[in-house]
C-alpha positions as CSV (number, residue, x, y, z in Angstrom):
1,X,-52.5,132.3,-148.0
2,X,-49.3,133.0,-146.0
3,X,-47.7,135.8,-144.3
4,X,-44.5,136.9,-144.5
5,X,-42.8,139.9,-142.0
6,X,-40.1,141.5,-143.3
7,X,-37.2,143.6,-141.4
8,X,-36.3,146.7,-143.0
9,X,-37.0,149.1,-144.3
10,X,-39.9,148.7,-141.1
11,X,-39.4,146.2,-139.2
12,X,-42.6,144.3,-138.0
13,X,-44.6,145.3,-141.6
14,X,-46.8,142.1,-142.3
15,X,-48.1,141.3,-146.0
16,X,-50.2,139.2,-146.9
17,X,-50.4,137.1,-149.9
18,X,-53.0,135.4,-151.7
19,X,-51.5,132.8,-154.0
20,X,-54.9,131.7,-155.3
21,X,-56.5,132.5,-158.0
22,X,-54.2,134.8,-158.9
23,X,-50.9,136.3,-157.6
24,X,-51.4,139.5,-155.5
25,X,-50.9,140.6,-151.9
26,X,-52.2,143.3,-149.6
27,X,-49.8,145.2,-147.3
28,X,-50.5,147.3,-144.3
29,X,-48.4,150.2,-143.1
30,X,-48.9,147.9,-139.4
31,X,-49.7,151.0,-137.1
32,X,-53.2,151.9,-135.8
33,X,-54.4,155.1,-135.5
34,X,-52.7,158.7,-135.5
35,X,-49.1,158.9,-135.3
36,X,-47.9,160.5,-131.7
37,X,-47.3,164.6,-132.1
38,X,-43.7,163.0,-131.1
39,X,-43.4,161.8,-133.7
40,X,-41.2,162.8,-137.1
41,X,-44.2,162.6,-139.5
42,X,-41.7,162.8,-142.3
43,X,-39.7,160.2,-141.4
44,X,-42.8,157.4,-140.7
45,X,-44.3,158.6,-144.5
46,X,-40.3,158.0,-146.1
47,X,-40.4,154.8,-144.3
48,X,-43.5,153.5,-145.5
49,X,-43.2,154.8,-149.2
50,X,-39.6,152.9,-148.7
51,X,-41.6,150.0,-148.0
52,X,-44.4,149.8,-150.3
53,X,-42.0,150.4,-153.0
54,X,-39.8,147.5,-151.5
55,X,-43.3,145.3,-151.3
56,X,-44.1,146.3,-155.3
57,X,-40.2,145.4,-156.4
58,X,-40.8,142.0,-154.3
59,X,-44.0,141.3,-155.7
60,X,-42.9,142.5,-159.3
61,X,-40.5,139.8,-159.3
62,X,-42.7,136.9,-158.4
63,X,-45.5,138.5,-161.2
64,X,-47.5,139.8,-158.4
65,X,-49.3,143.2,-157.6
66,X,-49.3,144.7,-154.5
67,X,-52.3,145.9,-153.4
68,X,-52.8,148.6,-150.4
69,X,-56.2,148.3,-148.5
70,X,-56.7,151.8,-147.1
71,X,-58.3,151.8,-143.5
72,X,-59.0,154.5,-141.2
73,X,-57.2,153.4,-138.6
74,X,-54.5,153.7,-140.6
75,X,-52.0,156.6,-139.8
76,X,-52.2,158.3,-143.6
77,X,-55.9,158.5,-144.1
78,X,-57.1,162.0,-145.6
79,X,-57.6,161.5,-148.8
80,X,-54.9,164.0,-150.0
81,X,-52.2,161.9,-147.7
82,X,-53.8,158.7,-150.0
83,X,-53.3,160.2,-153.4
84,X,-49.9,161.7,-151.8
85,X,-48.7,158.1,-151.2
86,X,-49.8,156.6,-154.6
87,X,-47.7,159.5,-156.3
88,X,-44.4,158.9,-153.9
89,X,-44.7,155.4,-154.5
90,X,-45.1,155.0,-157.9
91,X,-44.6,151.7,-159.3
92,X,-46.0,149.7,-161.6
93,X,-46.8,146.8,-159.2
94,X,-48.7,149.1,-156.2
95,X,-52.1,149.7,-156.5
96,X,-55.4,150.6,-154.1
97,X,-57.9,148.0,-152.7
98,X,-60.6,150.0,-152.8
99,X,-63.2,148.7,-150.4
100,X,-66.1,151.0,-150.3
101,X,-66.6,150.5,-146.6
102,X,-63.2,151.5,-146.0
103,X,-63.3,154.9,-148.7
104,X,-66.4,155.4,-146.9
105,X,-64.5,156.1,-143.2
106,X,-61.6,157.7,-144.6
107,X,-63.7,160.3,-147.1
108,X,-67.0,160.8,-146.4
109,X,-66.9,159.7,-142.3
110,X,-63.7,161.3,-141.9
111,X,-63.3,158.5,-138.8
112,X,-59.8,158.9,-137.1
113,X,-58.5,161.7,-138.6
114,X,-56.1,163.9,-137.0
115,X,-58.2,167.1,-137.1
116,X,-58.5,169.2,-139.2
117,X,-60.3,166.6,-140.9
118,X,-60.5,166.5,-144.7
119,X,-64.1,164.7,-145.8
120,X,-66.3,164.9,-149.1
121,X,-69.9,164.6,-149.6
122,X,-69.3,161.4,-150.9
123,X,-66.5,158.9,-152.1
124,X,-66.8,159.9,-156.0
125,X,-65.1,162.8,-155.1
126,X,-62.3,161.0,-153.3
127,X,-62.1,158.8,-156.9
128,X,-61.7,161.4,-158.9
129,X,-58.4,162.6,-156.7
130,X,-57.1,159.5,-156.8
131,X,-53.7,158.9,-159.9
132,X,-55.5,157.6,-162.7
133,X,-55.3,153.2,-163.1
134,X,-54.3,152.9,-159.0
135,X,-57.2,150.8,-158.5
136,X,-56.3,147.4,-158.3
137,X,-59.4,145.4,-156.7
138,X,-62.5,146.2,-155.5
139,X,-64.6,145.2,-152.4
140,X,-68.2,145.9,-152.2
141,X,-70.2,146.4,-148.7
142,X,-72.9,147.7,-147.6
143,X,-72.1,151.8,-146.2
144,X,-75.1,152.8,-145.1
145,X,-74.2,153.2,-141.7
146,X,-78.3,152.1,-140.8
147,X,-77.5,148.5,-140.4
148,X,-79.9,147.5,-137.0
């Protein structure tokens, strides 16, 4: 595995890449939590589209899929801002991680949303929204919430 930090179109983005077993990568849009009400909202969400897209035409070229792990600490985590980012996007070589702990926070939890928060009875519901085939890998954990 190695990491790789590009400059623009955001500088200090960090990917990922897993060269084994097969070619794929995970990127990050690299900020925690809720953007600042400073902020230009419109401006951070062009420049991480710009990005992913840049991190899909990268990977594409090397025969590798790029695959976004949605977190909650993320700053684009309601679910319409997820399904929003997979349609702006668009390419070939982007798809979801979909780690059910993860979906779990961002859908059902509703953890670190900037309010109002947008949160479904349960993460099937959040599937269904999502563009069909974005799934690219799947990670399985326990999302009970009871663990002791």
């Amino acid at each position: 595995m190695f990491v790789v930090k590009y400059g623009p179109p955001v500088a200090g983005m960090v990917s990922t890449w897993n060269a084994v077993p097969e070619r794929r990568g995970s990127v990050d849009p690299g900020a925690r939590g809720p953007i600042p009400y400073s902020a230009d909202y419109d401006e951070i969400w062009d420049r991480v589209v710009t990005t992913f897209q840049h991190h899909a035409e990268a990977g594409k070229k090397v025969g590798c899929t790029m695959r976004w792990e949605l977190e909650s600490l993320q700053p684009f985590n309601h679910p319409t801002e997820v399904v929003k980012m997979m349609n702006d996007v668009n390419h070939s070589h982007f798809k979801m991680m979909y780690d059910t702990g993860h979906f779990q926070a961002c859908s059902v939890i509703g953890h670190n949303q900037v309010q109002p928060g947008e949160v479904f009875s349960n993460q099937i519901e959040f599937i269904d929204m999502l563009p069909e085939d974005c799934i690219g890998h799947i990670h399985l954990c326990d999302t009970t919430m009871e663990t002791s």
